[in-house]
N, C-alpha and C positions, 0 to 999 in steps of 0.2 A: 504494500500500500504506500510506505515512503518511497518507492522509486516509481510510483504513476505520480506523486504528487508535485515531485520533483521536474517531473518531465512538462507537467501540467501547466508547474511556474514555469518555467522555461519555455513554453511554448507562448505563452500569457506576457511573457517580457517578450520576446520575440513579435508577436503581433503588436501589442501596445508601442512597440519602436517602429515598426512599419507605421502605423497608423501617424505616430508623431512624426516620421520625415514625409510622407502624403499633405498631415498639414501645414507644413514649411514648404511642402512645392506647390500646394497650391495656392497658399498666400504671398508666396513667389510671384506666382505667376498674374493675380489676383495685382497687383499692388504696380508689377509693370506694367499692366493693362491703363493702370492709373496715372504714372507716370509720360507714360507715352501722349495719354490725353492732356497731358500738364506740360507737355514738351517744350510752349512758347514760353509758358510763365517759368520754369526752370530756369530758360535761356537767358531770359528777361534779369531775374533775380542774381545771377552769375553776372551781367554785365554793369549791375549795380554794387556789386563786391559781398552778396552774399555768402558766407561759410557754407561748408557740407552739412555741417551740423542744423545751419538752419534750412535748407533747402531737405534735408532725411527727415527733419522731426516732427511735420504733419503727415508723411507717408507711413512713419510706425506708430502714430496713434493710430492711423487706420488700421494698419497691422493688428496692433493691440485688438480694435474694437473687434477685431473680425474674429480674430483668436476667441474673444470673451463670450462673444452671441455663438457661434458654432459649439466653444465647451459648456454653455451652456444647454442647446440646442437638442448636445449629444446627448447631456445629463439627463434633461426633461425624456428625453424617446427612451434613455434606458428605463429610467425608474416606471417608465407607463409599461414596460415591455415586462420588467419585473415583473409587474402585480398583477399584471393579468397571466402571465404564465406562472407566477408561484401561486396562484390560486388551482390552476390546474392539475400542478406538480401535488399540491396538498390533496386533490380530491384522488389522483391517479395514485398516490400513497398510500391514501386511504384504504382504496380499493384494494392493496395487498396487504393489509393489516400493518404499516408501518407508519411513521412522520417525520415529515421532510417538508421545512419550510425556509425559501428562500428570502433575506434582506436584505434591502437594497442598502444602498450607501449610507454612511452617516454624514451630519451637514459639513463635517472637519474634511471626510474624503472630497465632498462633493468639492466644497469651496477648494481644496488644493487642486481636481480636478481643471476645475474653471481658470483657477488663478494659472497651473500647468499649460493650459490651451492658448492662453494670452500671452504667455511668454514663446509660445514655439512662433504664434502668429506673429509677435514682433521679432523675435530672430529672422522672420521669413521676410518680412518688410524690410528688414535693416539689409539682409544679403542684397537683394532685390535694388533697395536705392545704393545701397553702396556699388552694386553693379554698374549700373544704369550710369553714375558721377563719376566711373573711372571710363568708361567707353566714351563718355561725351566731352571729357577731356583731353580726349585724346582728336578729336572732331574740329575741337575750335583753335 
């Protein structure tokens, strides 16, 4: 039983890291879609003597926000996803004279969760413009 359980985590960290580089490439991708629409006022900001710093730091709020409404997004569809299937898990238990009830999160995971989602989303945005301000320096 400890080496299903072991394998279990491990397969459980294994997805949870796919899933977190998915949502760094897609707020990657999400954020130059942004940027590119921003392309003049970038330009603009740069020949005014703007820093990198200030020209990156409305693109990882958005980051941020995307990060924060997605974990939580994902939160809300688990714990709905929970309780209707641990209801059925309890009554299919039932049925063979045992009990087995699933819990969902507590607000400590949930919140580390969400606060987790917001930081991969800003890593994603910051790659993203950091990208973006070294190509287009290289342009002008």
């Amino acid at each position: 039983a400890d080496v299903v359980l072991g394998v279990g985590r491990i397969l459980l960290a294994v997805f949870g890291g796919l899933l977190g580089i998915a949502l760094i490439a897609i707020t990657f991708n999400t954020v130059r879609l942004q940027i590119l629409a921003a392309v003049e006022e970038v330009a603009v900001s740069r020949l005014v003597g703007a820093t990198d710093a200030y020209i990156r730091r409305p693109f990882c709020y958005y980051g941020l926000a995307i990060g924060i409404v997605g974990g939580t997004a994902g939160s809300a569809l688990a714990a709905i996803v929970v309780t209707y299937i641990g209801n059925q898990i309890e009554q299919l238990a039932g049925a063979f004279g045992a009990t087995f009830r699933l819990h969902g999160l507590t607000f400590t995971d949930l919140s580390g969760a969400i606060l987790f989602s917001g930081v991969l989303g800003l890593l994603g945005a910051y790659l993203s413009v950091s990208r973006h301000l070294r190509t287009s320096l290289r342009q002008i």
